[in-house]
N, C-alpha and C positions, 0 to 999 in steps of 0.2 A: 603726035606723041604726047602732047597735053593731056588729049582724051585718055590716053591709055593709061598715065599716068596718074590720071582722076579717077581711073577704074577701080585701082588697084588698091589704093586707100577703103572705098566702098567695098570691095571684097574683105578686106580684112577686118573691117569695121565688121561686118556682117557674117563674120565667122566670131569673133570675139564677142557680140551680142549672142550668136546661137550658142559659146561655149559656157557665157554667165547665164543666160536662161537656163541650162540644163544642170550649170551647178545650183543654181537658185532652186530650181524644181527638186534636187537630189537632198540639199539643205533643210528645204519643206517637207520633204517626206520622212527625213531622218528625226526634224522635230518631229511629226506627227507622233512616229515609234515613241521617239522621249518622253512626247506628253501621255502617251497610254500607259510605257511603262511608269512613268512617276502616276498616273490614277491607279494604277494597281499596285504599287508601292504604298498610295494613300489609305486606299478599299484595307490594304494587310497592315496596317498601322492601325487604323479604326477599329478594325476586328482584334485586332491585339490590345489596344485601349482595353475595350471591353468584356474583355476574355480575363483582364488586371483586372478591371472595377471589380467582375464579379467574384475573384478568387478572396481581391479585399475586402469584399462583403460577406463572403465564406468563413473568408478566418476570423473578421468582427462577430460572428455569429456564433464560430466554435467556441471564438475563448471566451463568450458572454457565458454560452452553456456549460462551457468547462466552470468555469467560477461560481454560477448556479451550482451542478455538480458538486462543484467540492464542500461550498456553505452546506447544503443539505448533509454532507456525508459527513462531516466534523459533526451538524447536530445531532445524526445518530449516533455518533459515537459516543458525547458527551451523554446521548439517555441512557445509553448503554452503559458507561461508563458508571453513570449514578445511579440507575437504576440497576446493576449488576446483581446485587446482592440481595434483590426483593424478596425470592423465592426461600433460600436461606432464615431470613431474617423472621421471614412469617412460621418457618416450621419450630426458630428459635422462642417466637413467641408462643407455641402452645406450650414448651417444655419450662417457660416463665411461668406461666398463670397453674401449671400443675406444679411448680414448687411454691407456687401460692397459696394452693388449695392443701398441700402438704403439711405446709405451717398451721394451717387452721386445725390441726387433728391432735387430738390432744394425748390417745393413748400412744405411747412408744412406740410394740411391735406396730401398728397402721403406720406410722409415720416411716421406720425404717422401711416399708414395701413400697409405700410411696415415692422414697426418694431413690429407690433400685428402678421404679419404673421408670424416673423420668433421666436415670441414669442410662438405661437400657434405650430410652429416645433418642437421648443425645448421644447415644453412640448410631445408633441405627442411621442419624441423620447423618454425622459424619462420613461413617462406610458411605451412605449415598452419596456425599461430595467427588471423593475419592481419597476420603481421607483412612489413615491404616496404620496400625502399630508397627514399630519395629522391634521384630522379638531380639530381647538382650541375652535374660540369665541362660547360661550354658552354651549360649553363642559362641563363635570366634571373635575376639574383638574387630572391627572393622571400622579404619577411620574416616571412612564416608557417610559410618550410618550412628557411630556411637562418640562418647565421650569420655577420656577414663576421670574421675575425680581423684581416686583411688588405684595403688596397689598395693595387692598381700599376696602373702604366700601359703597354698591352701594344698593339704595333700590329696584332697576330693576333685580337684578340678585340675585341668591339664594348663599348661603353660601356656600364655597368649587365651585362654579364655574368660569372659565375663563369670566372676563371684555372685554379682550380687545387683540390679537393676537400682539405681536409687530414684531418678526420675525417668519416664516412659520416654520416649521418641516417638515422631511420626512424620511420614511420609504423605506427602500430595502429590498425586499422581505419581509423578517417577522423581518427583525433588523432596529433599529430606526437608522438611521444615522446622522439625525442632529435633537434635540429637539426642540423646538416651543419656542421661548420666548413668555411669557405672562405676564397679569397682574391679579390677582386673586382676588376674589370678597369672603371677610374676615370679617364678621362680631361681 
């Protein structure tokens, strides 16, 4: 009975060794799994690193250019801005040196044609602005386009309309820029 009894610890020894060996080996292979998935955890981390770097190199680059961009666009503006008026200013200067030449004429009638032509320039140049009278006398008065200084009471003219223009108005484009003085017909 000794023996048997020496058997039987050996048996169970040796089942208890085949059951840690097979956990051992099941341990091993489930690390295995772990260590692939954590390298392919690392490979999608690295790749996402670098996917950051380059967008943060994308956007260091947009907003260089954006900032570029805008410096450039503000200088056009400002030539624009200053230089606006070039084209203007040079048609003003022919209508200067002809009431230059105007001055130097010494008979009367030359002079009054003279100053009708450079009358007639600087109107022409205006219309080409888009610049444009506001017709007053015999108008309706209109408080967007005129001014009254004045009112009388006139049997010739209807109620609520312009008597009498005392200074012109004018229009730029579609904004009135200087109003009409009038004198208005108020009964």
């Amino acid at each position: 009975m000794t023996d048997e009894k020496k058997g039987e610890p050996e048996v169970e020894s040796e089942v208890e060794s085949q059951d840690i060996q097979e956990k051992y080996e099941e341990l091993l292979e489930e690390l295995e799994l772990k260590e692939k998935e954590l390298q392919e955890v690392k490979q999608a981390l690295e790749k996402q690193e670098e996917e950051t770097k380059e967008y943060i190199s994308l956007s260091q680059r947009l907003q260089a250019d954006f900032e570029n961009f805008k410096k450039i666009t503000d200088k056009r503006n400002k030539d624009l801005i200053k230089f606006a008026n070039e084209d203007i200013i040079k048609d003003f200067l022919d209508c200067y040196e002809d009431f230059g030449r105007a001055l130097e004429i010494e008979n009367d009638d030359d002079l009054k044609e003279g100053v009708e032509l450079i009358y007639n320039k600087f109107k022409d140049i205006l219309t080409k602005e888009g610049i444009e009278e506001i017709p007053a006398k015999g108008e309706k008065f209109d408080l967007n386009k005129h001014e009254a200084m004045m009112v009388q009471k006139s049997d010739d003219v209807e109620n609520d309309y312009i008597i009498e223009e005392l200074m012109k108005g004018y229009m730029y484009k579609d904004k009135v820029l200087k109003y009409s003085k009038v004198i208005v017909c108020k009964k």
